[in-house]
Residue frames relative to the residue before (quaternion, step in Angstrom):
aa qw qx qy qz dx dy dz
X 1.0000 0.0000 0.0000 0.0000 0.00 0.00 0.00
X 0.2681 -0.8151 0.5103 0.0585 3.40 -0.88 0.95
X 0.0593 -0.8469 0.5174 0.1079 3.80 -0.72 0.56
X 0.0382 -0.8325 0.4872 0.2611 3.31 -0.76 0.23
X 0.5402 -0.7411 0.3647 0.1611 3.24 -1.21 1.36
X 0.6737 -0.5439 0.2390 0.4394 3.65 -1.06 0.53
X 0.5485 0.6324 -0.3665 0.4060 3.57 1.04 -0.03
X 0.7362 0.2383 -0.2065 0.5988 3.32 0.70 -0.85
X 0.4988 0.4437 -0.5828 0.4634 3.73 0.67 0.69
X 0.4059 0.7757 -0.3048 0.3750 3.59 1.23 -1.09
X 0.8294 0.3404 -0.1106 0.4290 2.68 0.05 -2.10
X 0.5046 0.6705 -0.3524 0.4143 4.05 1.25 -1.20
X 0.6937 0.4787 -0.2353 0.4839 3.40 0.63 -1.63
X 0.6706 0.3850 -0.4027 0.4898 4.35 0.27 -0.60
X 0.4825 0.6370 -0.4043 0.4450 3.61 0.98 -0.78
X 0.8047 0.2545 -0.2067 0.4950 3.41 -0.26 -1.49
X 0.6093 0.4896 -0.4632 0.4176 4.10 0.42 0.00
X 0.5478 0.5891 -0.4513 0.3864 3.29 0.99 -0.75
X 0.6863 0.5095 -0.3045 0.4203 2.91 0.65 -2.17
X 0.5610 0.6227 -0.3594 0.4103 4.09 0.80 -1.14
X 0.8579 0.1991 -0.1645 0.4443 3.65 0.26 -1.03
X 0.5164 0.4539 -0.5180 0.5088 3.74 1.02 0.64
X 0.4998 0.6462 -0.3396 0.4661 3.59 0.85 -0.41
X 0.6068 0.4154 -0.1851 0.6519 3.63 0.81 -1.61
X 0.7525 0.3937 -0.4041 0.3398 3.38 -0.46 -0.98
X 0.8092 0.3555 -0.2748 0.3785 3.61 0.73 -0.84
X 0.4906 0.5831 -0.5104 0.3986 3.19 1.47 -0.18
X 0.5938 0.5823 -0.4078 0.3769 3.67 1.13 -0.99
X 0.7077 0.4232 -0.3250 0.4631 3.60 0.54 -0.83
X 0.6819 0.4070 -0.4216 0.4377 3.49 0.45 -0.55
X 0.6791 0.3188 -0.4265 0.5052 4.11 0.81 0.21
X 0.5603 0.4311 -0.5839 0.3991 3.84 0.33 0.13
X 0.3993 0.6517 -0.4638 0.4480 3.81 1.36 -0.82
X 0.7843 0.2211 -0.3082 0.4909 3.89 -0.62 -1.46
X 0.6390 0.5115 -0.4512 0.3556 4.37 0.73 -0.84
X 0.6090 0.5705 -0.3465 0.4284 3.85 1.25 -0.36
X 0.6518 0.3884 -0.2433 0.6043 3.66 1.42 -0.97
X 0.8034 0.3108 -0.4009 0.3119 3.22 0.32 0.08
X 0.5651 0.4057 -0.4671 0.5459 3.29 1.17 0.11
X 0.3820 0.5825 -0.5282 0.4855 4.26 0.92 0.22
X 0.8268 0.4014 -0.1685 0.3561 3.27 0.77 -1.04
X 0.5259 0.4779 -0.4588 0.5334 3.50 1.13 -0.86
X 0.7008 0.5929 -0.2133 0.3344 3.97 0.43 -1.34
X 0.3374 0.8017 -0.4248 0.2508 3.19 1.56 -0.02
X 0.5687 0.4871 -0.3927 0.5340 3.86 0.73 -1.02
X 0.7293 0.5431 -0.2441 0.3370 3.85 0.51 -0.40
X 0.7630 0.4934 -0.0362 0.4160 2.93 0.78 -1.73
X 0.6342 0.4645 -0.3090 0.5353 3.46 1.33 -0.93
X 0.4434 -0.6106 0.5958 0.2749 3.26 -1.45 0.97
X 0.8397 0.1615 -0.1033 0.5081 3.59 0.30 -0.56
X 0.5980 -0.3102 0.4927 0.5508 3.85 -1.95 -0.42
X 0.1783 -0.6799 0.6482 0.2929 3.20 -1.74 0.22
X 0.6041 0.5889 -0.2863 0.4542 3.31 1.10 0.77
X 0.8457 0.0598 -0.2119 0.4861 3.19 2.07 0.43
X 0.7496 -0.4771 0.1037 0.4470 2.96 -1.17 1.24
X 0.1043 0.8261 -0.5451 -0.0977 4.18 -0.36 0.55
X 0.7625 0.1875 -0.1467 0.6016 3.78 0.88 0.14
X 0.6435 -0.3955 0.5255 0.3916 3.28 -1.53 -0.35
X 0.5020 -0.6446 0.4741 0.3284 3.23 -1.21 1.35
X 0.9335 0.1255 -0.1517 0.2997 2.84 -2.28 0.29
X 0.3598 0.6403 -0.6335 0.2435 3.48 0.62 1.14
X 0.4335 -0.7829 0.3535 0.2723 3.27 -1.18 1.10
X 0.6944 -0.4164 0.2182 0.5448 3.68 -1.50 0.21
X 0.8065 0.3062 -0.3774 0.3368 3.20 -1.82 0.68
X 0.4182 0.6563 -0.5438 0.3140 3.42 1.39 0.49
X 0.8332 -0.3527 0.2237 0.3625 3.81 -1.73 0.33
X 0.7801 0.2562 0.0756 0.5658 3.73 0.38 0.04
X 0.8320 0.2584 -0.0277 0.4902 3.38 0.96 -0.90
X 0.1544 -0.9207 0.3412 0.1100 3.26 0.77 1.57
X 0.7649 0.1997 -0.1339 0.5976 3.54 1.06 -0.57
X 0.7139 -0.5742 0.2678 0.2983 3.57 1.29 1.45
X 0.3937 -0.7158 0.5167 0.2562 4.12 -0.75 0.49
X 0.6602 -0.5057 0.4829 0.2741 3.38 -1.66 0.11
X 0.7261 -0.2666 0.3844 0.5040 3.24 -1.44 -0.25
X 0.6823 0.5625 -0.0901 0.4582 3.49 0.63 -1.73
X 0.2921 -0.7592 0.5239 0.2525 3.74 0.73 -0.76
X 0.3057 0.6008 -0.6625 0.3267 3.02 1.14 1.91
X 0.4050 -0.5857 0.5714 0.4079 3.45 -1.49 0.46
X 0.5174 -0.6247 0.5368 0.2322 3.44 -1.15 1.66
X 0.6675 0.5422 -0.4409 0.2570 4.07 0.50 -0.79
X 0.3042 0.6965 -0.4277 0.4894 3.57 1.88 -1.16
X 0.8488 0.3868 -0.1422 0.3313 2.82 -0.85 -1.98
X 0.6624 0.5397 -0.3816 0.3526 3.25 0.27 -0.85
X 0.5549 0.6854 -0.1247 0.4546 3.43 1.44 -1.38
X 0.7080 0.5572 -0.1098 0.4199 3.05 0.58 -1.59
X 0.7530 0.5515 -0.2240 0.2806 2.90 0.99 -1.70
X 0.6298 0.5632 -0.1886 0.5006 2.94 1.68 -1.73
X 0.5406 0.6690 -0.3529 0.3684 3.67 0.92 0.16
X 0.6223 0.4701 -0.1467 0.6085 2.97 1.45 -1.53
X 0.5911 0.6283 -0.3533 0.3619 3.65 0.52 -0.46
X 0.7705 0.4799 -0.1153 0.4034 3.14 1.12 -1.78
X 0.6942 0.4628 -0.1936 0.5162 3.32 1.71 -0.88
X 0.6633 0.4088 -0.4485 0.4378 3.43 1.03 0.18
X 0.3498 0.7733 -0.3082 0.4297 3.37 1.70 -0.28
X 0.8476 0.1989 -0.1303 0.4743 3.32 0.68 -1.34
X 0.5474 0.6082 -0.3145 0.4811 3.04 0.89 -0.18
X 0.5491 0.3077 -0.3358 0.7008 4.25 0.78 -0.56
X 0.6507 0.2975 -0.4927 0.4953 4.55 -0.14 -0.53
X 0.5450 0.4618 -0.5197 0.4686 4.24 0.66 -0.11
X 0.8337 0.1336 -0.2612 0.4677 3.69 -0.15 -0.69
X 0.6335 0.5312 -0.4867 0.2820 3.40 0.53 0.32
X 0.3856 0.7639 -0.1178 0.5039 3.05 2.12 0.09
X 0.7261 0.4458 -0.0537 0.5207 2.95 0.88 -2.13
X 0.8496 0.2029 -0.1973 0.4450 3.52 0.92 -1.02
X 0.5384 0.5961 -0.4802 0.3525 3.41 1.27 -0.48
X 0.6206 0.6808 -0.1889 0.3402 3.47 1.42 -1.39
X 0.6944 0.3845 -0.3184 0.5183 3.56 1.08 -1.05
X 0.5129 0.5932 -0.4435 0.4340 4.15 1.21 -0.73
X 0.6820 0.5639 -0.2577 0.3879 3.37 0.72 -1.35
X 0.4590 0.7250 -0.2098 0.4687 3.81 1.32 -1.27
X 0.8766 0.1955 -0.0531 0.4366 3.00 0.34 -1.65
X 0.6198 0.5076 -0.3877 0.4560 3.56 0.85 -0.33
X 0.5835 0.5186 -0.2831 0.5572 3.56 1.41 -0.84
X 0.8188 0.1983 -0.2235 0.4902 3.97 0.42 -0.02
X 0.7728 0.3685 -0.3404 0.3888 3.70 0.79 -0.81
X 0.8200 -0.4453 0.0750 0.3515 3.79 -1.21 0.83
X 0.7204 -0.4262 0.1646 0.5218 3.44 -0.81 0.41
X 0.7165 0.4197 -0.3807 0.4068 3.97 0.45 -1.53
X 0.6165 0.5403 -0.4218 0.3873 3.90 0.98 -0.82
X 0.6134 0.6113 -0.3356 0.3707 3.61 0.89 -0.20
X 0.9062 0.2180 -0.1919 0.3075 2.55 1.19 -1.35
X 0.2116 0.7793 -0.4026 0.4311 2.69 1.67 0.84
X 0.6008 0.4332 -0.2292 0.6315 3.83 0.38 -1.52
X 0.8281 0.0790 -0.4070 0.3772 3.93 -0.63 -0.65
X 0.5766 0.5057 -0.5822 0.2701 4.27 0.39 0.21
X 0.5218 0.5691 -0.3425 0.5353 3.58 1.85 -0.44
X 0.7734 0.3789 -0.2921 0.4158 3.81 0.88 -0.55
X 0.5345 0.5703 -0.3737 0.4994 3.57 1.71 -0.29
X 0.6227 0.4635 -0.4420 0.4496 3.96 0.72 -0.85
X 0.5710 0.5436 -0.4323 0.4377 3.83 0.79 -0.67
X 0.7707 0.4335 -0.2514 0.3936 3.55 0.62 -1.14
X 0.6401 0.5297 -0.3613 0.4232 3.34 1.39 -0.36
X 0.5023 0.6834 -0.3321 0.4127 3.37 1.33 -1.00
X 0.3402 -0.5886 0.6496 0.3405 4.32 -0.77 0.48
X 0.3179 -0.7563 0.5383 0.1929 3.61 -0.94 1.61
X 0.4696 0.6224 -0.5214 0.3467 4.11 1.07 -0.43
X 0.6401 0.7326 -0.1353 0.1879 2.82 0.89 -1.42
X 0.6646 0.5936 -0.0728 0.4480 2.97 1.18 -2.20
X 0.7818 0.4654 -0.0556 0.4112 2.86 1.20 -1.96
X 0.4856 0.6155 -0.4008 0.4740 3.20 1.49 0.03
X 0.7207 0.5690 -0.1903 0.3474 3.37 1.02 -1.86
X 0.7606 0.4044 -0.2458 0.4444 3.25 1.30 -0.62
X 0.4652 0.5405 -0.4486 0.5387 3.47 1.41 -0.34
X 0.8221 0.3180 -0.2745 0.3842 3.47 0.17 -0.88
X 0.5795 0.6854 -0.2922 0.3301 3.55 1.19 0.30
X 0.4689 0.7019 0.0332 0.5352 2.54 2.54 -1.37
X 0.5701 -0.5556 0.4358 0.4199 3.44 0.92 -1.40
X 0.2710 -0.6693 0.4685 0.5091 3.76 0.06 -0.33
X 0.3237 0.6150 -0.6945 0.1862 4.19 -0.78 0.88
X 0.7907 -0.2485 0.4478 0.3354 2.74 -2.21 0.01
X 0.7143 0.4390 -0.2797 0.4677 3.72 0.28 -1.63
X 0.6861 0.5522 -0.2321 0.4130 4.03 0.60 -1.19
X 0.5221 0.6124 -0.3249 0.4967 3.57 1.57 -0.68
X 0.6923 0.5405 -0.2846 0.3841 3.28 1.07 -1.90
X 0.6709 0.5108 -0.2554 0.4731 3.43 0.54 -1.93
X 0.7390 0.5224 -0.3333 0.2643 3.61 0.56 -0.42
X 0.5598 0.5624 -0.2177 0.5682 2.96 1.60 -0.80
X 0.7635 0.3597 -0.2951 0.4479 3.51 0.43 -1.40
X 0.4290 0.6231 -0.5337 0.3781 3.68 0.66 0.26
X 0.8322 0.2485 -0.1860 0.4595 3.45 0.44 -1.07
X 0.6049 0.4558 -0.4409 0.4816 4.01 1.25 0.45
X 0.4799 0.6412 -0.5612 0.2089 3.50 0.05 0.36
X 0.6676 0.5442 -0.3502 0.3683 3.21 1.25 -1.86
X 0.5700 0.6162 -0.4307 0.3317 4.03 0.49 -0.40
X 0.7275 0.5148 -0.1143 0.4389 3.42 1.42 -0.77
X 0.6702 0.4933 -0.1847 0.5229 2.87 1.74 -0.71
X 0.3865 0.6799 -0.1989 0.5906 3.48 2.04 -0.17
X 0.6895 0.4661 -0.1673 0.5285 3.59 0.21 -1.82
X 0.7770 0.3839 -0.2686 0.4204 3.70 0.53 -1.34
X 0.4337 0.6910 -0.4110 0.4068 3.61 0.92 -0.57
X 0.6992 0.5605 -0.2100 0.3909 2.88 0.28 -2.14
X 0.6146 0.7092 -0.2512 0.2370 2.92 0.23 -1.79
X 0.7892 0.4389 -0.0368 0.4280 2.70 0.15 -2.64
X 0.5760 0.5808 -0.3545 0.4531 3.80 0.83 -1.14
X 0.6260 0.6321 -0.2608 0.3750 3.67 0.60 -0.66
X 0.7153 0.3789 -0.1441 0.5692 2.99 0.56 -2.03
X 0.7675 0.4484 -0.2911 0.3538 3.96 0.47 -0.90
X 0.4241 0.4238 -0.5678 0.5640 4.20 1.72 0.51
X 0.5848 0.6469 -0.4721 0.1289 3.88 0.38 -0.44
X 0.5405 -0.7651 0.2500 0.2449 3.71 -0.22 1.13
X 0.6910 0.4059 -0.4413 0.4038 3.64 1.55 0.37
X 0.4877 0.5839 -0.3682 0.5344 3.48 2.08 0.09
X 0.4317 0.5936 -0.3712 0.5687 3.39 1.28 -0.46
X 0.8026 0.3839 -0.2862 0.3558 3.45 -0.24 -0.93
X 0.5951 0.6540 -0.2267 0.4083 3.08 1.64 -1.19
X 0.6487 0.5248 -0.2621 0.4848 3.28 1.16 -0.82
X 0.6813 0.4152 -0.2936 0.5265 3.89 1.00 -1.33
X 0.5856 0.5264 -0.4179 0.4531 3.89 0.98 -0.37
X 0.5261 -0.6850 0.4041 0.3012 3.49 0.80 0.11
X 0.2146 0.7679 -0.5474 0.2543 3.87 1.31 0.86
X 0.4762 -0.6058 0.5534 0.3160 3.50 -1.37 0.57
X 0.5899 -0.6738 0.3911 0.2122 3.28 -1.41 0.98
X 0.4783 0.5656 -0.3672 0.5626 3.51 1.58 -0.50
X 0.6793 0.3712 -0.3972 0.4929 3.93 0.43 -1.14
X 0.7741 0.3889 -0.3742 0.3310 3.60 -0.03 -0.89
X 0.4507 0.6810 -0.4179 0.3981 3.62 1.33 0.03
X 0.8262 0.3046 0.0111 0.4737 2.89 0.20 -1.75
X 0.6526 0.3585 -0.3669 0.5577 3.75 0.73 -0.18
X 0.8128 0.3981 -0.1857 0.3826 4.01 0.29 -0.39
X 0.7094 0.5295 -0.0924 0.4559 3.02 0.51 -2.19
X 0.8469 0.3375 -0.1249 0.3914 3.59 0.51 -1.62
X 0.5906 0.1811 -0.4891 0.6158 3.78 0.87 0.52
X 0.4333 0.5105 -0.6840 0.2895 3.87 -0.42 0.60
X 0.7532 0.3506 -0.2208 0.5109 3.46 0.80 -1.25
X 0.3392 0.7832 -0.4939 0.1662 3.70 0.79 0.04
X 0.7087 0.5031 -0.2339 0.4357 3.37 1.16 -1.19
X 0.6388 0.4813 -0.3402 0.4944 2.89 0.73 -1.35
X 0.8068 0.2690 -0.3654 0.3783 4.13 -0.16 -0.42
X 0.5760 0.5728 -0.5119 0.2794 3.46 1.09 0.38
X 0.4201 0.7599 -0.2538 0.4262 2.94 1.94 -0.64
X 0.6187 0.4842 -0.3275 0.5249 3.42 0.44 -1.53
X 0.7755 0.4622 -0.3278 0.2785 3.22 -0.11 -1.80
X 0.8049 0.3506 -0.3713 0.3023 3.51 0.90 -0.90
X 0.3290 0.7926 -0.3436 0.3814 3.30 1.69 0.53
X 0.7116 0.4155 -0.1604 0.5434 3.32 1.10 -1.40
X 0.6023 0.5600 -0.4810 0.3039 3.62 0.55 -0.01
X 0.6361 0.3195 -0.4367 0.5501 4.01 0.79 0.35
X 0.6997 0.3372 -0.5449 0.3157 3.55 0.62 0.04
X 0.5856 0.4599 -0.5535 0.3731 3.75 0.94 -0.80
X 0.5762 0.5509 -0.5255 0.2970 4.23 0.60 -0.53
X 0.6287 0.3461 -0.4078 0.5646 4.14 0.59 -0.50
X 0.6452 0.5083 -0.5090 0.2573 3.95 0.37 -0.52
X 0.8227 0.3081 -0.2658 0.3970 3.57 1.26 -0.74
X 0.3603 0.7027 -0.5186 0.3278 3.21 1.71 0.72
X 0.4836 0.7308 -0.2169 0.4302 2.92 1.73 -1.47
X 0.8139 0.3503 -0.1342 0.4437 3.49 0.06 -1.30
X 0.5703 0.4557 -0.4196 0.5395 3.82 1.60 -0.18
X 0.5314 0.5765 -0.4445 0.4332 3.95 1.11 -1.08
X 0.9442 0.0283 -0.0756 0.3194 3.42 0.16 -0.55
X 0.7868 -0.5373 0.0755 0.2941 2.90 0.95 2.75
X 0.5557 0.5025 -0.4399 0.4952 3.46 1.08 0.52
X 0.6300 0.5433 -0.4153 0.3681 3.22 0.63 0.53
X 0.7455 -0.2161 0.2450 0.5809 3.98 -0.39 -1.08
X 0.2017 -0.7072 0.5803 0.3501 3.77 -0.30 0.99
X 0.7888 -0.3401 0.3337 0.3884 3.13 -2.23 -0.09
X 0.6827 -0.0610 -0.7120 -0.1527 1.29 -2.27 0.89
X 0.1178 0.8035 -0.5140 0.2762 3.47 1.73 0.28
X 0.3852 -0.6010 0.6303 0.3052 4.00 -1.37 0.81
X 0.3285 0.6352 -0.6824 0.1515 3.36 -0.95 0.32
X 0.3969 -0.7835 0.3890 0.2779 3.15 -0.90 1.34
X 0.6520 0.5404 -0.3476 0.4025 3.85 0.63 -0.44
X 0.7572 0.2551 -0.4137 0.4364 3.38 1.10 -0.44
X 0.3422 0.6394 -0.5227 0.4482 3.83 1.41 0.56
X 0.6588 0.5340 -0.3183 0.4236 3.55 1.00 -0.65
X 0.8193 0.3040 -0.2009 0.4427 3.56 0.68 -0.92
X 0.6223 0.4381 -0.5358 0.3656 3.41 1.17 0.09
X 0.6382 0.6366 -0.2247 0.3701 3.57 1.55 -0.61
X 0.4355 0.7337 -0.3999 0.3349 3.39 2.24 0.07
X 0.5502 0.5433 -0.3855 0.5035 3.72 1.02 -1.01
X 0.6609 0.4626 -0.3304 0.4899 4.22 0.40 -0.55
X 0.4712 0.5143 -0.6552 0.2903 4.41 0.52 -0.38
X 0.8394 0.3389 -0.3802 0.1899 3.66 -0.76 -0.50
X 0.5287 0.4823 -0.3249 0.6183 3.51 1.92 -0.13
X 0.9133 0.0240 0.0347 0.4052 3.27 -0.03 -1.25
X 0.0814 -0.8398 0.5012 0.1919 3.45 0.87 0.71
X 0.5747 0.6421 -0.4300 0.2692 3.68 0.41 -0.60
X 0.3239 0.8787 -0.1889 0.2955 3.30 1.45 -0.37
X 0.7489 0.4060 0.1615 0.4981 2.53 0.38 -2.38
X 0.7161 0.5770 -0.1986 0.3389 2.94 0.39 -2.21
X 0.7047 0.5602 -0.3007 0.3149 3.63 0.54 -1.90
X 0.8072 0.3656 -0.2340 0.4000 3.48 0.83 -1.17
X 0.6810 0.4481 -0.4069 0.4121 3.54 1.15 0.04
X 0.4339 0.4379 -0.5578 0.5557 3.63 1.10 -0.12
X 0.6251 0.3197 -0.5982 0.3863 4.15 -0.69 -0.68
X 0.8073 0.2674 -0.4033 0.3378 3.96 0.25 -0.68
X 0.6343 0.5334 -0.4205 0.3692 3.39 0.81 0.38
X 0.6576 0.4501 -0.3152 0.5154 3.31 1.22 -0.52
X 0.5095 0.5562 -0.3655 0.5454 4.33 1.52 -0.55
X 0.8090 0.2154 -0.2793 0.4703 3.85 0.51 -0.55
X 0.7733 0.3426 -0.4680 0.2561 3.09 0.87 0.23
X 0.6289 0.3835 -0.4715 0.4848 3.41 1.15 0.54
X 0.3105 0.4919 -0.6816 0.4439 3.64 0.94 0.97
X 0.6235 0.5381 -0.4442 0.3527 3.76 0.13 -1.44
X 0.7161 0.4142 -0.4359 0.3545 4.12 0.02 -1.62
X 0.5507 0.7113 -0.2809 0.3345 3.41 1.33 -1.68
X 0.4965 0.7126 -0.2456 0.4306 3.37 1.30 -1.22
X 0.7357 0.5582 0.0039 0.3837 2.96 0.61 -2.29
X 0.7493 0.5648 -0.2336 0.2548 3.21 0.88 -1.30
X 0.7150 0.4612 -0.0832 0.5189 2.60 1.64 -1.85
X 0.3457 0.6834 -0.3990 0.5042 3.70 1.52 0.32
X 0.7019 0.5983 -0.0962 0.3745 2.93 0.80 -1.59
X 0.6695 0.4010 -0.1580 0.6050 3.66 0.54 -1.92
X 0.6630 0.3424 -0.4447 0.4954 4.14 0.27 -0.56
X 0.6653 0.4940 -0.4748 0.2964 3.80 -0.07 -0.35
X 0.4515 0.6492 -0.3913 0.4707 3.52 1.62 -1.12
X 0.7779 0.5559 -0.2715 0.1100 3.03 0.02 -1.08
């Protein structure tokens, strides 16, 4: 038989705080990160030295020129504007598709999670063909069915992000409603609106802020994705993906071009993604 003595519990216990307060510490740094880009971004009307929608210098001057910190386009937009701009448009279409994918994934989820068995399965064989269906795709078919815009990007995407929410909430809700005082609630003859909204709906609160703050670096590359390839706002609109593909023909002359707008979406989803992580993180502590 082995024991272990108060030292090496001692020592076990500083271990796991360490590990505890690097954890915290980076979760903290990885959310002032996305609170710095997004307030870069709300602050855009400020921050930008120039329009990113008109011509303010000679084209293609590279980064660190007079006026033009990260250098101009083909066109003689300053790339920092845009760059700014772009990460603006990102963030607001971001929230906005995690709003109705919320709003509708959440109310499918509601009902399949409380109303009788065939209504359930009804709502999840309607929420499983979505999930089965390739969402680039979908979202492609309808942006480009739509028209190429900003708004047609959105509706395209949020078509294929609800069902994930509407899943999660099921789940969720199915759980909290076998639990034996919601149970009771139900044989005691409680309305279904009160036990919704007073019980059912914060249990799952956490769990779908979580998700949601999960999905905010992927829906940011999905509508870079869907701007890279012109289904999105045409020029001269900022959008960072289609800054990327008109600025692809310039990598071996002017990389800055290209380069600027895909680092803002590489560096926006990936500190949406830790952000994501963090706040995953700080709600489980709890």
């Amino acid at each position: 038989m082995t024991t272990i003595g108060p030292l090496a519990l001692g020592r076990r216990r500083t271990y796991a705080e360490a590990v505890r307060a690097r954890s915290t510490t980076a979760d903290r740094v990885a959310l002032a990160a996305l609170a710095l880009l997004v307030l870069l971004a709300l602050l855009a009307p400020v921050l930008a030295p120039h329009s990113p929608t008109l011509r303010s210098g000679e084209a293609l001057l590279p980064p660190g020129s007079t006026g033009h910190l990260l250098g101009t386009d083909a066109l003689g937009y300053d790339l920092f504007a845009r760059a700014l701009y772009g990460m603006r448009a990102s963030l607001f279409a971001a929230a906005l598709v995690i709003s109705s994918g919320v709003l509708v994934g959440g109310l499918v989820g509601v009902l399949a999670g409380t109303l009788p068995p065939w209504a359930d399965g009804l709502l999840m064989r309607i929420t499983d063909l979505f999930l089965a269906l390739p969402g680039l795709v979908i979202a492609m078919a309808v942006a480009a069915s739509l028209g190429a815009s900003y708004s047609s990007a959105l509706i395209g995407i949020a078509v294929v992000w609800w069902p994930m929410y509407a899943r999660l909430v099921r789940g969720e809700i199915r759980a909290w409603a076998a639990r034996p005082h919601l149970e009771a609630a139900r044989l005691a003859g409680v309305p279904w609106g009160r036990r919704v909204t007073r019980h059912l709906l914060p249990g799952v609160r956490s769990t779908v802020v979580i998700a949601a703050s999960l999905d905010v670096g992927g829906l940011v590359v999905a509508l870079s994705a869907l701007s890279f390839m012109g289904l999105s706002s045409p020029a001269p609109a900022p959008e960072l993906g289609a800054m990327a593909a008109q600025g692809m023909q310039y990598l071996l002359t002017a990389w800055w071009v290209p380069i600027v707008p895909g680092v803002a979406v590489m560096l926006l989803a990936l500190t949406a993604n830790y952000a994501g992580d963090a706040v995953r993180d700080m709600l489980r502590r709890r």
